[in-house]
PADO-943146 format. One record per residue (C-alpha): residue in three letters; x, y, z. Coordinates in Angstrom, 2 decimals, padded with zeros to 5 digits. Example, Ala and Ser with C-alpha at 12.3 -4.5 7.8 and 13.67 -1.06 7.14 Angstrom:
<sezas>
SEZA	ALA	012.30	-004.50	007.80
SEZA	SER	013.67	-001.06	007.14
</sezas>
This chain:
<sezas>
SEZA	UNK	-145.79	244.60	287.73
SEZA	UNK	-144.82	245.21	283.95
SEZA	UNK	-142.61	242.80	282.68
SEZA	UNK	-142.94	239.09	282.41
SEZA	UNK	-146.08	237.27	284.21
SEZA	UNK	-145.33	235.65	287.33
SEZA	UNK	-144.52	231.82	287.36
SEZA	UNK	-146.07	228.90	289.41
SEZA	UNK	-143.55	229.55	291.50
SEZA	UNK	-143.44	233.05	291.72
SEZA	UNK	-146.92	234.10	292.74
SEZA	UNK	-148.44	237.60	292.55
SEZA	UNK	-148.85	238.10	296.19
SEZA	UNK	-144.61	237.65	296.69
SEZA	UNK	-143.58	240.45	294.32
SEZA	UNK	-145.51	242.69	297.08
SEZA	UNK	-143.85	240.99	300.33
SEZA	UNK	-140.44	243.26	300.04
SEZA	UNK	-142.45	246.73	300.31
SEZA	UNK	-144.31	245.26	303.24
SEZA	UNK	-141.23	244.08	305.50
SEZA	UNK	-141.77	246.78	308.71
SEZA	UNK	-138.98	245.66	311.14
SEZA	UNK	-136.18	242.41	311.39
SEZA	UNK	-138.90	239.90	312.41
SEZA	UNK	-140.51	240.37	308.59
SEZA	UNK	-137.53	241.00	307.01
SEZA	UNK	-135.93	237.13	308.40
SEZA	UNK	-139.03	235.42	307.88
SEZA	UNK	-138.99	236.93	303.82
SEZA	UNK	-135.20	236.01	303.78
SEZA	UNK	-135.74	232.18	304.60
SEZA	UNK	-139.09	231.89	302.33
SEZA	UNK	-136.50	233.50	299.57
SEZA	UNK	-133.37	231.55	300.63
SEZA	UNK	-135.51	227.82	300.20
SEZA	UNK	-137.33	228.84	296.80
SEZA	UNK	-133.83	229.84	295.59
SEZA	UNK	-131.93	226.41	297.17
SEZA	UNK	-135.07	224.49	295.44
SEZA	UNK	-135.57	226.32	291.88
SEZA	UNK	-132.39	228.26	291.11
SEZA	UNK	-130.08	225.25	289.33
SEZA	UNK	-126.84	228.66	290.27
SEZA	UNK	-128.15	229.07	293.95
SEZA	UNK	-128.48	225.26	294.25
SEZA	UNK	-125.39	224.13	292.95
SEZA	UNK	-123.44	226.76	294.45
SEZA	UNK	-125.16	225.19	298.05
SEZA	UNK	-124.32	221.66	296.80
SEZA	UNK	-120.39	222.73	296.49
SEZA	UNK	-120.65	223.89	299.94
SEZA	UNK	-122.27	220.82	301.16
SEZA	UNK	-125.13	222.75	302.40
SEZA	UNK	-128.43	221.15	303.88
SEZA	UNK	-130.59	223.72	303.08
SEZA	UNK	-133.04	222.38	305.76
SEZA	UNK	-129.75	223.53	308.58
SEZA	UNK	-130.03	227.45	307.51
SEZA	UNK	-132.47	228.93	310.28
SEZA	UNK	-131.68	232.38	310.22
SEZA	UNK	-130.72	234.79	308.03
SEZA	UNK	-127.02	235.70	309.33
SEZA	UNK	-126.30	231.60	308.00
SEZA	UNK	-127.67	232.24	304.77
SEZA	UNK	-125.11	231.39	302.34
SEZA	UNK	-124.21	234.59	299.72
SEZA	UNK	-123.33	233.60	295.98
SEZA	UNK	-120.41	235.14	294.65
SEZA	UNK	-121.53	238.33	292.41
SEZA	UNK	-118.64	236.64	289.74
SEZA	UNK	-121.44	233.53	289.14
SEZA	UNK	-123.19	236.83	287.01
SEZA	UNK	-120.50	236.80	285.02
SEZA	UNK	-120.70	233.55	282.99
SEZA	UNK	-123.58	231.59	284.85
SEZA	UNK	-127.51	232.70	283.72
SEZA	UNK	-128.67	233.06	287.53
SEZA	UNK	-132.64	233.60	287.35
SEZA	UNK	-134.97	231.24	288.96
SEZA	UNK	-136.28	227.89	286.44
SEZA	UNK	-139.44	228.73	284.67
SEZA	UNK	-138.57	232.80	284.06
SEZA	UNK	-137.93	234.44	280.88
SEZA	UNK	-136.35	238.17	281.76
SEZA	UNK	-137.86	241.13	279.18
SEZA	UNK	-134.66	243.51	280.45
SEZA	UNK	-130.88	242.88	281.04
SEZA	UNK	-128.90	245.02	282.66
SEZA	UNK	-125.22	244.72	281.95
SEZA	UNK	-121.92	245.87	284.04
SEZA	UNK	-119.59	248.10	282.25
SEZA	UNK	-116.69	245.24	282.35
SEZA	UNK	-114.13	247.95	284.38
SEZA	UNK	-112.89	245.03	286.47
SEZA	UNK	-112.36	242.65	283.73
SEZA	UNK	-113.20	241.36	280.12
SEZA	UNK	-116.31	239.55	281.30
SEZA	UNK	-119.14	241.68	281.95
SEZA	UNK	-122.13	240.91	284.19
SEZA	UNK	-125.38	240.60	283.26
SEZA	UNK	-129.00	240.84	285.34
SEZA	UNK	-131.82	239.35	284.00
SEZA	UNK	-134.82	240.75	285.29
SEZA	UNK	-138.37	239.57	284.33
SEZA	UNK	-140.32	242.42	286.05
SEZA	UNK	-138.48	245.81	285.67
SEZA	UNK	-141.56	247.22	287.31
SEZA	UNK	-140.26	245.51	290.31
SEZA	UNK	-136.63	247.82	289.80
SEZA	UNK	-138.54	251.09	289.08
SEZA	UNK	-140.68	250.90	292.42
SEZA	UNK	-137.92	249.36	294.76
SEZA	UNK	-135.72	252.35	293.38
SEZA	UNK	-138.50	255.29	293.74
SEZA	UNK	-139.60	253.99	296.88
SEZA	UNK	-136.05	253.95	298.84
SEZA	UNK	-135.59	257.53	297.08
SEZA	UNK	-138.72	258.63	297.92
SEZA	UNK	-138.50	257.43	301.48
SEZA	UNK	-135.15	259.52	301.94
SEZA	UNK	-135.17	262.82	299.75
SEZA	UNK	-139.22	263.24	298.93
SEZA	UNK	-140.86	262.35	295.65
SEZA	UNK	-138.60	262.63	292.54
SEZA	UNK	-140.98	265.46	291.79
SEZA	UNK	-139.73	267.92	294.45
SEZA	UNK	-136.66	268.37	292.44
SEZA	UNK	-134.59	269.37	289.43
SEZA	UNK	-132.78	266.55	288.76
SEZA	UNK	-129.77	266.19	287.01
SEZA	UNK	-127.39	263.33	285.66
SEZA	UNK	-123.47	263.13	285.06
SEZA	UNK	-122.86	259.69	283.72
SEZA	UNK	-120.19	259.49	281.27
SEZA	UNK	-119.39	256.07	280.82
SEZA	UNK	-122.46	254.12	281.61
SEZA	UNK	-124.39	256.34	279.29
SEZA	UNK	-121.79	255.27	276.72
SEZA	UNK	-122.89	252.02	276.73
SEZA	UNK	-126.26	250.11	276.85
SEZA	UNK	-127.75	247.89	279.70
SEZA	UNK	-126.87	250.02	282.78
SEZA	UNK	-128.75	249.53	285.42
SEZA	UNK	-127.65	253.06	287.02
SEZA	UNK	-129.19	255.00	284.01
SEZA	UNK	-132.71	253.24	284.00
SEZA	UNK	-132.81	254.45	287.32
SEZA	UNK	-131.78	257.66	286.28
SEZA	UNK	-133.65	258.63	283.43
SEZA	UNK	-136.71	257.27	285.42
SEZA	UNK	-136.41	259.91	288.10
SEZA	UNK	-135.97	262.25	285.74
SEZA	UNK	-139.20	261.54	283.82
SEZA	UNK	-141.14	261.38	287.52
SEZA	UNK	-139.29	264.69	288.45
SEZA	UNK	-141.60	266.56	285.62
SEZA	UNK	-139.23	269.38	285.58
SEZA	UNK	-138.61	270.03	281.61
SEZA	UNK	-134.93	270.80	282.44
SEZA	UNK	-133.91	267.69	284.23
SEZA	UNK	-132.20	265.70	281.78
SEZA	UNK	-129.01	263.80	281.10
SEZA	UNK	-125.88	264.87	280.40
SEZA	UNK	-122.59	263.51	278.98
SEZA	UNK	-120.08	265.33	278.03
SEZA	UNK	-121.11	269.17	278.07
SEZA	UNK	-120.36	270.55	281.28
SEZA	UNK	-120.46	274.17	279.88
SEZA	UNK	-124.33	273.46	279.18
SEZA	UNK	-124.63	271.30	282.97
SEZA	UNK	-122.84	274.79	284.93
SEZA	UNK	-125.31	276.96	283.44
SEZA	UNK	-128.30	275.16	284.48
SEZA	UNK	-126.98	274.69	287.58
SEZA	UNK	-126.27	278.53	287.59
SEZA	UNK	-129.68	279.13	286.34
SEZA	UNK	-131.27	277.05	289.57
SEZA	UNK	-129.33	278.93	291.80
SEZA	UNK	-130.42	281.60	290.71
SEZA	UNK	-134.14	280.94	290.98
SEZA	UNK	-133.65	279.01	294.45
SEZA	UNK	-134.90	275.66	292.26
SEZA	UNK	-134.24	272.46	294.30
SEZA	UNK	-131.67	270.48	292.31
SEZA	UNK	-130.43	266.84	292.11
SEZA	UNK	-127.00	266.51	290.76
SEZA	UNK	-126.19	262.98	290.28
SEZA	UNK	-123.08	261.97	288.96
SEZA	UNK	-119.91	259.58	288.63
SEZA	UNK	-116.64	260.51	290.25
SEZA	UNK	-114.16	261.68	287.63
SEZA	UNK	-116.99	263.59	285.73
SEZA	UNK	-117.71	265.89	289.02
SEZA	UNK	-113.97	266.28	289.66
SEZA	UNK	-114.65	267.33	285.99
SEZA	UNK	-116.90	269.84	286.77
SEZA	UNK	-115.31	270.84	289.68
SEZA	UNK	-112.25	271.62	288.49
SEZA	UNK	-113.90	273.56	285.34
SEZA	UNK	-116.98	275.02	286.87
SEZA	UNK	-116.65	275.60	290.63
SEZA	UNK	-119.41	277.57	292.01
SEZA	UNK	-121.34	277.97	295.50
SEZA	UNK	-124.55	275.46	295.47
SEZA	UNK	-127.38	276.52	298.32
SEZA	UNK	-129.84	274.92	296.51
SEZA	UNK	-128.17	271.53	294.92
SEZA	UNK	-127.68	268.23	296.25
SEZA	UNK	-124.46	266.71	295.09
SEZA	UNK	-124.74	262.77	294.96
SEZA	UNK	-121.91	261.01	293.45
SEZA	UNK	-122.24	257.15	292.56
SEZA	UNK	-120.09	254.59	290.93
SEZA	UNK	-116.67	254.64	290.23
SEZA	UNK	-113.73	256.20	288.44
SEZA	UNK	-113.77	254.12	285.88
SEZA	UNK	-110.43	253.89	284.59
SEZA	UNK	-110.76	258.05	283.69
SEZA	UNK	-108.78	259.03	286.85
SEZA	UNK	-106.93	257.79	289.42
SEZA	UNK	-109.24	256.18	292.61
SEZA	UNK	-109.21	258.23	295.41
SEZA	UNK	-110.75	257.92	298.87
SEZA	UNK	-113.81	259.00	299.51
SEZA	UNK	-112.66	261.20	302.11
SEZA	UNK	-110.73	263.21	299.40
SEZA	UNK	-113.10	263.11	296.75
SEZA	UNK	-115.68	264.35	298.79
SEZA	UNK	-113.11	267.67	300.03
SEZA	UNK	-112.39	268.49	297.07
SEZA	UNK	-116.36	268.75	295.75
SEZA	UNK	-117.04	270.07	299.09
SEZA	UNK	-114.13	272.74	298.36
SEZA	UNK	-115.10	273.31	294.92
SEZA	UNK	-119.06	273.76	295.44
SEZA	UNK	-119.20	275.15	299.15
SEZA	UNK	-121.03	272.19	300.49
SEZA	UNK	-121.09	271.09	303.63
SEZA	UNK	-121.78	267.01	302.70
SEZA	UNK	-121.72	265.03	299.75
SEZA	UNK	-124.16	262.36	299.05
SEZA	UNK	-124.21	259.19	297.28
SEZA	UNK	-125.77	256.17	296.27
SEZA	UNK	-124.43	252.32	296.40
SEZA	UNK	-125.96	250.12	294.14
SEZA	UNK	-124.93	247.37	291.71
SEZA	UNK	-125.86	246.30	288.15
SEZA	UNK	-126.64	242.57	290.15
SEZA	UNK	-128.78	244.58	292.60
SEZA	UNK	-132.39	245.79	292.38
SEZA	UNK	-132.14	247.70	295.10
SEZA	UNK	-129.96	251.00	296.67
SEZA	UNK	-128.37	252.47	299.78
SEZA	UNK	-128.74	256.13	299.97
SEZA	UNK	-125.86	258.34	302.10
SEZA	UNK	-126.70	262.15	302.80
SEZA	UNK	-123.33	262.62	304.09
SEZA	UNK	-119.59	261.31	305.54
SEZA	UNK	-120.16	258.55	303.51
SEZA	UNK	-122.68	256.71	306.14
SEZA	UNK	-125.01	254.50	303.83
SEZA	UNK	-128.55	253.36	304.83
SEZA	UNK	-130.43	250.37	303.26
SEZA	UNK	-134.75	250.43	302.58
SEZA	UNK	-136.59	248.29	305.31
SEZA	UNK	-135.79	245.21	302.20
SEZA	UNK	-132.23	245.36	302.08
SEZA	UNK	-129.57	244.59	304.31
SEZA	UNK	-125.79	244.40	304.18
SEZA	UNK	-123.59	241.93	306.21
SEZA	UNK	-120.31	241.99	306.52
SEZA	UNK	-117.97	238.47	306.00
SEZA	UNK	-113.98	238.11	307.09
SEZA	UNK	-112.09	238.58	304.72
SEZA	UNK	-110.02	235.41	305.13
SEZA	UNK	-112.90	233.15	306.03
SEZA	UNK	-116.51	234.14	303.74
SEZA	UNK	-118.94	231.83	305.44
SEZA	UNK	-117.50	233.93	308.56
SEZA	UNK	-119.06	237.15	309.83
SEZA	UNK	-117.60	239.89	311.45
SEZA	UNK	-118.86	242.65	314.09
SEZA	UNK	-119.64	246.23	313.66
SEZA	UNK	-116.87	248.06	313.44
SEZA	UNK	-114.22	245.74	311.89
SEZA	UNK	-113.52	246.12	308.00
SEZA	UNK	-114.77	242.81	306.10
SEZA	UNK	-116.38	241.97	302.34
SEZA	UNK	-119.61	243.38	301.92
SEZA	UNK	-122.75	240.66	301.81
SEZA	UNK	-125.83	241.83	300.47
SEZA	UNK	-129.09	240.39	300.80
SEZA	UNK	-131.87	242.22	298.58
SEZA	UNK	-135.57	240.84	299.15
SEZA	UNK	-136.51	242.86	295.63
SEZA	UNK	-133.86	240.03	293.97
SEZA	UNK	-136.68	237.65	293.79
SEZA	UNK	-136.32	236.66	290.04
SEZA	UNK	-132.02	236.00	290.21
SEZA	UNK	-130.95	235.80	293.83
SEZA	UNK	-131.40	238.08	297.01
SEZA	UNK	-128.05	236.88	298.23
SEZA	UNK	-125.31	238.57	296.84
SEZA	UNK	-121.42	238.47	298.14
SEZA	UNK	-119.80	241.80	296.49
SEZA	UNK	-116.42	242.23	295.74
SEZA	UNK	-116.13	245.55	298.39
SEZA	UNK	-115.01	245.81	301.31
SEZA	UNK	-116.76	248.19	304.20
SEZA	UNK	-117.63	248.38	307.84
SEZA	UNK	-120.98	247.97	309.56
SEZA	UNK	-121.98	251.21	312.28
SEZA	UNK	-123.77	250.31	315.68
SEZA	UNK	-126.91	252.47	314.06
SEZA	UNK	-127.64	249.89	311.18
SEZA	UNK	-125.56	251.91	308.40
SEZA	UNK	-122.16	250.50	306.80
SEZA	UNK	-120.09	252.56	304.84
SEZA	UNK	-117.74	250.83	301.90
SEZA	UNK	-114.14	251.63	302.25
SEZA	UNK	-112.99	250.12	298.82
SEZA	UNK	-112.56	246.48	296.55
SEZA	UNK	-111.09	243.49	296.90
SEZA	UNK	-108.24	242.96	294.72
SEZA	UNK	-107.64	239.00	293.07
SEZA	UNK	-105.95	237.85	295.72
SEZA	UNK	-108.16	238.21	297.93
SEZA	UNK	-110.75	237.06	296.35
SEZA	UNK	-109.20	233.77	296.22
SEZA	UNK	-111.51	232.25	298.92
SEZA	UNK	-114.59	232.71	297.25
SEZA	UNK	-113.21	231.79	293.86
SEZA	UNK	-112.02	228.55	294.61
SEZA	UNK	-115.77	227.34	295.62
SEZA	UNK	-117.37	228.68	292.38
SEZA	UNK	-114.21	227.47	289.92
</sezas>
């Protein structure tokens, strides 16, 4: 695992334990190993716990295990004692002055979590063409969402996958140009830059994916997803629109392939909390904040409670239906102020 050496605390053998969880029984018993070397050796995680007045020896399964508020990245250093991180990824500050930042020691850890949940749902990054619309976080350094990209790219081979920023006249014609030649293409790209696209270049894709990710960024107005996925539907004669949900705090990704229906790697798993009540959770089917807990989060902390809001499915998936504005956040805030 490039990147820093483990720690005395961090052994080897536990940067392997998230790509061997095969079912719920694996994935609990990782969660509660994680949850008590995070309540013993992350001074955040700990102190967060100690607000709460939380025994750590009293959490027994994983649905108890307490989230920490994804703001604590904001002006806390959240990374277990004893680890020095060689890469920090940064959030691009949309929802406030303060940006986020991720320090990860072992950005090998990233780079396989990320090609082995991709791999696992669309084939090896070298069964496609892959292309990437990200205005706005390639404007800026530290994001997470364009390691990830230009990583793919480089394991894609294909000499015409590649980046792309502002010159959508150069993007249609390779994506005319695969067409064309029946190449299998990846288009991965931010909201308001593929209403972009669409609007300037709409053309019939048989042989692209379409997978939109992140937000609008303050370019355009936010739309559903339900409308932003007609009109790229409309514009490209698709018949589903894929994306990705992931999170500069995150080292790990849910993939959709359609409707908006998100599924999480064997070593992720979302939750879903009330939105009055956080230490609450709700059932499937019923809108509530979005918990995640990420097993590849070894280094900062697996146990993240986002500022969306979405609804779990009966089959395991969840789909995210939007944020939380201040005021509701209010709950959380007050434990963490």
């Amino acid at each position: 695992m490039n990147g820093a050496a483990p720690s005395p605390i961090v052994p080897p053998a536990l940067l392997e334990k998230p790509f061997q969880v095969d079912g719920p029984e694996a994935f609990s018993a990782l969660a509660l190993e994680l949850f008590m070397l995070h309540a013993t050796h992350n001074a955040v995680y700990r102190e967060y716990l100690q607000a709460l007045t939380i025994d750590p020896g009293t959490i027994t399964t994983v649905e108890r295990i307490p989230c920490l508020p994804i703001g604590l990245f904001r002006n806390r250093r959240v990374l277990l004692v004893g680890l020095e991180a060689s890469l920090q990824f940064t959030s691009s500050g949309t929802t406030g002055p303060v940006t986020s930042t991720h320090h990860v020691p072992w950005p090998g850890l990233y780079e396989r979590s990320f090609l082995t949940s991709f791999s696992a749902e669309y084939g090896r990054p070298a069964r496609w063409r892959i292309l990437a619309l990200l205005p706005a976080y390639m404007e800026r350094p530290g994001s997470s969402l364009v390691y990830m990209a230009e990583k793919l790219i480089a394991e894609s081979g294909d000499k015409r996958s590649g980046t792309f920023l502002h010159d959508l006249e150069a993007l249609a014609e390779l994506l005319r140009d695969g067409e064309a030649n029946g190449t299998q293409t990846l288009l991965l790209g931010v909201p308001f830059a593929l209403l972009d696209l669409a609007e300037k270049h709409p053309m019939p894709l048989k042989h692209t994916v379409i997978m939109e990710t992140g937000g609008m960024k303050g370019r355009r107005p936010e739309m559903v997803r339900e409308e932003l996925h007609r009109v790229l539907k409309d514009a490209f004669s698709v018949d589903h629109v894929h994306s990705e949900y992931g999170m500069t705090e995150l080292l790990s990704q849910a993939w959709s392939q359609g409707e908006g229906a998100y599924r999480c790697p064997p070593w992720m798993r979302v939750l879903t909390r009330d939105v009055n009540d956080p230490f609450t959770r709700v059932a499937e089917g019923r809108t509530g904040g979005i918990d995640v807990i990420d097993l590849c989060n070894i280094a900062s902390c697996p146990f993240i409670s986002t500022q969306d809001l979405g609804r779990m499915h009966a089959d395991g998936s969840f789909e995210v239906l939007g944020r939380f504005d201040n005021s509701d956040l209010r709950g959380c805030n007050l434990l963490v102020e």
